[in-house]
N, C-alpha and C positions, 0 to 999 in steps of 0.2 A: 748531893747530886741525886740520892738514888729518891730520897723523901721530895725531890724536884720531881723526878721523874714520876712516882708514886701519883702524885698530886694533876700532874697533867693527864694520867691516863682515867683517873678518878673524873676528872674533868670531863674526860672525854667519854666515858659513860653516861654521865649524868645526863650529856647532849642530846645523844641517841635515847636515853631514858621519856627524857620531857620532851622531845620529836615524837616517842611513839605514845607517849599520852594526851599530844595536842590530835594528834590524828583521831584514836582511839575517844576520848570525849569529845569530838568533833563527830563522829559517827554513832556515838550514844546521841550526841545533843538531834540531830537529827529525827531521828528515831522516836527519839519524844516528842516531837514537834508531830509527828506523826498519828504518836497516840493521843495528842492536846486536841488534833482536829476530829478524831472519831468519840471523842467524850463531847465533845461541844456538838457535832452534828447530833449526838444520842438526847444531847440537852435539849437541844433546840427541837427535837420532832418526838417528843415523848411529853405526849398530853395533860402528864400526871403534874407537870410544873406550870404549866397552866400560862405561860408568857402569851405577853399580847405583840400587837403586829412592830412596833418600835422595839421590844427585846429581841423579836426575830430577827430583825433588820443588822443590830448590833451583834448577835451570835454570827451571822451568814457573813457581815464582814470581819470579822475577827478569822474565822474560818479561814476567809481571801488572803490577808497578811498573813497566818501563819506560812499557808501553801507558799508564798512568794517569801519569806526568809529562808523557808528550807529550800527553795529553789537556788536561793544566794548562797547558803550556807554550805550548800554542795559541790559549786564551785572551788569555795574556800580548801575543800576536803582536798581536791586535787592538788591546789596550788600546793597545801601542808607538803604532801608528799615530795616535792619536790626543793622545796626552801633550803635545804644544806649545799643541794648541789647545783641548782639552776638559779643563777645570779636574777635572771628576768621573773623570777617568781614573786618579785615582793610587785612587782604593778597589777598582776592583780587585786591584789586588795584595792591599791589606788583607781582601778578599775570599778569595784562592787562598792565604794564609798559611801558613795550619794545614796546609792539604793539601800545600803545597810543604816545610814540614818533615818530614812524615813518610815523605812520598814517597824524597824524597831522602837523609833518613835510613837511612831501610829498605834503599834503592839502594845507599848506598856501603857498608852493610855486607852487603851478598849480593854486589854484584858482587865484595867480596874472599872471600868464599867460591867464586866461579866461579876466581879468578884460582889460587888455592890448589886445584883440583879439575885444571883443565889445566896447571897448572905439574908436578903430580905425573904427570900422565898422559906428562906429554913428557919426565919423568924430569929436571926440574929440580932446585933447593935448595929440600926442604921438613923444618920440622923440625914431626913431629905433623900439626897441623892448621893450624902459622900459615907465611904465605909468607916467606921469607927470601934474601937473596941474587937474584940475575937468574936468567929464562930460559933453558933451552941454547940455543945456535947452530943453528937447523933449519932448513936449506935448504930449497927447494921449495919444491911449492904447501899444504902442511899449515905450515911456517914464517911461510909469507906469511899463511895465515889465521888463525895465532893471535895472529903478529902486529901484526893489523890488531883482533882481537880484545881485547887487551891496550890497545890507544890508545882504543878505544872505550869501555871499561871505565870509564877515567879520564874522560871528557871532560864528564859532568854535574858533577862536582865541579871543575872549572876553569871551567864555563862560571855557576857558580853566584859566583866571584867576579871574574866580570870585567864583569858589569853594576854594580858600584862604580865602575870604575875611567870606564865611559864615562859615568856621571850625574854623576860629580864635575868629569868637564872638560867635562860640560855648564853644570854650575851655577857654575861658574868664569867661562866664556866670557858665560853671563846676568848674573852680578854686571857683567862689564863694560863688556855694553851697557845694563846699567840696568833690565833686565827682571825684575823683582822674582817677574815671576807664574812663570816658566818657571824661576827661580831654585829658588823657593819647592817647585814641582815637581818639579824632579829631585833637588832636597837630600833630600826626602820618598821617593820612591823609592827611593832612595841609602841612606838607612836603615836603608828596610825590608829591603833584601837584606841589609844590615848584620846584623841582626836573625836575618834567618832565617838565614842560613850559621852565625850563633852556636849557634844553638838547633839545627840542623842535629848539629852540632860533639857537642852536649847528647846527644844523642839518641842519637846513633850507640851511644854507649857499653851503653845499656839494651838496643839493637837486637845488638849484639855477643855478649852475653851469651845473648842468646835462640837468633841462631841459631850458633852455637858449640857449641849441642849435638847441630844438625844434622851439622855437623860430625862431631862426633866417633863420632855413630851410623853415620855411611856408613862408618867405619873400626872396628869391633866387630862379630865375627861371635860364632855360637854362639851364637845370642840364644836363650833360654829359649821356646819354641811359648805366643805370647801376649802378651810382653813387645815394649814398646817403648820405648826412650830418650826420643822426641821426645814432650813432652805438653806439654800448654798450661800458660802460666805457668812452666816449667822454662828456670833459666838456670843457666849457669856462673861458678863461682866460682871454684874453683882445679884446678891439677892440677900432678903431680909423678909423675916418673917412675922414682925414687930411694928408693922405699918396699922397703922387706922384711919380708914378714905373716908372723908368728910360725909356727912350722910348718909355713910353705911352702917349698917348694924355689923360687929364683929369685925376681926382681924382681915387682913389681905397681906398674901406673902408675895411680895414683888420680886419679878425676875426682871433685870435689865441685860438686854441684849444690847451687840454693836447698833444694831437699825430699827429695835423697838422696846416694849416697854412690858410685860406680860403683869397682868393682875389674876390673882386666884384667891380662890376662899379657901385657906386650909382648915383642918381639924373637921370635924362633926360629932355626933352623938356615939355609943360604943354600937350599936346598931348600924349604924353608916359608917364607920371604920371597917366594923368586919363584912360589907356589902360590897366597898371597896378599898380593900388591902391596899393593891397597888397602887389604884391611881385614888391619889389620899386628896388629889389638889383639883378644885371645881373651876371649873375656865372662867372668869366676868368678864375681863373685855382686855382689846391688844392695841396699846397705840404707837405706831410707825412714827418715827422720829423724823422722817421726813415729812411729817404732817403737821409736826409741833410747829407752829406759828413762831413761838419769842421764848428766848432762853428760859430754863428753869429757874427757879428762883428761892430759895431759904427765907422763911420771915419765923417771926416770935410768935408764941401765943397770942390766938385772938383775943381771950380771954383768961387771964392767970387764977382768976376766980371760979372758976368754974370749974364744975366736979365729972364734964363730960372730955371728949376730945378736942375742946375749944382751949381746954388750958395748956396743950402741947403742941410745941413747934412745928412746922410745915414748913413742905415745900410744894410748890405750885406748879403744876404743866399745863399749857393752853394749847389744843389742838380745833379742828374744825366742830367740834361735838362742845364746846366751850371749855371750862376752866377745870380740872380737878385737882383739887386738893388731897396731901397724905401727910397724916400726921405722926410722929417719933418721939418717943422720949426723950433723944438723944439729938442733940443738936449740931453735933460733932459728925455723926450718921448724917444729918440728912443733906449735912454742906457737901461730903465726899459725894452721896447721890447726886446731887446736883451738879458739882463739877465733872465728875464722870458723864452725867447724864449733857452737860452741854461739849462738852469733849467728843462723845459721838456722833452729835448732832451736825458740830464741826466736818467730821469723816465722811462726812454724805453729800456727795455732790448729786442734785436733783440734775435729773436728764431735763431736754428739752427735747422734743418732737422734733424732727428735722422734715415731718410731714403731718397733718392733719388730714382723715378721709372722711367728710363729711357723710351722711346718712343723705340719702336720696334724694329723699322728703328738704333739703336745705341746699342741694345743690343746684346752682343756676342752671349749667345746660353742663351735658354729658361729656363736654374735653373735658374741664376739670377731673371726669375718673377714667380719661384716656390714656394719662400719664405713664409712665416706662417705671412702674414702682420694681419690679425686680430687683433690686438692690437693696430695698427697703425689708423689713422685718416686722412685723406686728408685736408687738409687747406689750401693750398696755389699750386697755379702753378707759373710757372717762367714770370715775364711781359714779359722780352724782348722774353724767349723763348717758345709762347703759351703752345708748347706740352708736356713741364716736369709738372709731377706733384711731391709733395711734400709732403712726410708721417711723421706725426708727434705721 
């Protein structure tokens, strides 16, 4: 009875123990989220790292998400304190849910955008746009703060599963004193972070895609006056570095988006590497998949004899500009191209003008532009024909 009793009071420590250390690393985690965003602001406006307008873009929203989890996260602090004794304190969590997934979502994939921005900057293992391999060796006080940089990085996603680990050996040590309600509580809790780290996990993936093309735009120069990579709803689907466009001299590393197709010339001479570090990748040309006329298509070499790109397999896009062809070593490669590439093509439903405003110069007489368009919206003019516009 007394090694009973022993055991329950042991219990009952532990409670109170892992209660003030959820609170306690709940107000470290804070704290750091604090110092993540005065390292990143220092990053982003200290000229010495030399980022161009798409890395800034990426730092200043990374910045936004941290502020907005420690917003959530402070919340969280309150409810802690009250979780043994106020039965209504597990809704809030069910409360910050949503927000704490997307928050976090968002977070773990832009902070590996950050990590992939300084890892290149310090002339680490990058291939592309994804990180690979460790950090160099950088002494000093630039070493010391990106190394500090790097741990801070990580630490919302560690800190997101180890509130399992301390509601389980809560609700462990309550089964043993008998305490059903404190039980009952931290099992619930215990859950729900279960829950969100999942969905967390979910999400990244959609969040990945998105900004992946931020990515790849801070590394493509030569961009056409007007043209921009980054547009809403644009994700990434594939890319290969291993393309060769029919009558072109040299390789093209293709990026396939949900709604387009991006072509670049990567590599140059070691003179044009070190001219541009960053953006390694030269823009040739972008074609919109709502433009593609007729399915992609895989054929065989034109030629198996021949000692140019005629002897490897293609696959073929036809848009308004006519037919280009990209050739692979790989045949295997270019069919998943292909079906990926008519797969999106699929996902696009082309609008229809629900109004045409003719140019002046084609209108009969003046009611035609009397009309009550108020309701309508301008989104589009005609390429070929500058002066239509188009009311949606």
């Amino acid at each position: 009875a007394m090694a009973a009793a022993d055991d329950k009071e042991a219990a009952g420590r532990r409670i109170k123990q892992r209660h003030s250390e959820m609170q306690d690393t709940e107000t470290k985690f804070i704290s750091d989220l604090e110092k993540l965003n005065e390292m990143l602001t220092e990053l982003q406006q200290d000229k010495k790292w030399k980022l161009n307008d798409n890395q800034k873009t990426l730092m200043q929203r990374t910045i936004d998400v941290v502020q907005n989890i420690s917003m959530v996260h402070s919340s969280l602090v309150e409810a802690m304190q009250k979780l043994p004794q106020d039965v209504n304190a597990t809704g809030v969590l069910q409360n910050v849910e949503e927000e704490m997934v997307s928050t976090h979502a968002h977070f773990r994939t832009l902070s590996t955008c950050i990590m992939v921005i300084v890892q290149k900057k310090m002339g680490g293992e990058v291939v592309g746009d994804r990180t690979v391999g460790n950090s160099p060796k950088v002494g000093g006080e630039k070493g010391e703060f990106v190394s500090s940089l790097m741990e801070l990085l990580t630490r919302p996603t560690r800190r997101l599963l180890q509130y399992q680990l301390y509601l389980d050996e809560i609700a462990n040590d309550a089964d043993k004193l008998g305490d059903m309600r404190i039980k009952g509580l931290a099992s619930e809790w215990s859950q729900g972070f279960k829950n969100i780290a999942g969905r967390v996990n979910e999400d990244v993936r959609t969040f990945q895609r998105r900004e992946r093309v931020q990515l790849i735009a801070a590394r493509v120069r030569a961009m056409p006056d007007g043209m921009t990579l980054v547009q809403p709803g644009r994700e990434f689907l594939l890319d290969d570095g291993d393309f060769r466009e029919f009558g072109r001299a040299g390789y093209r590393h293709l990026y396939l988006f949900n709604d387009a197709l991006l072509i670049c010339k990567p590599g140059e001479n070691m003179l044009g590497k070190l001219m541009h570090k960053d953006q390694d990748l030269k823009f040739k040309h972008l074609i919109p998949l709502s433009k593609v006329s007729q399915p992609a298509v895989a054929r065989p070499p034109k030629d198996a004899s021949s000692t140019g790109v005629e002897q490897l397999p293609f696959f073929e896009i036809r848009d308004a500009s006519g037919i280009t062809a990209f050739h692979h070593k790989e045949m295997k490669t270019l069919q998943e191209w292909v079906d990926t590439i008519n797969k999106a093509r699929e996902g696009i439903s082309a609008a229809t003008p629900a109004y045409q405003l003719h140019p002046l110069s084609k209108a009969p007489n003046l009611q035609e532009l009397s009309i009550n368009l108020s309701e309508y919206v301008v989104v589009a003019t005609d390429q070929e024909e500058k002066q239509n516009l188009y009311m949606y």
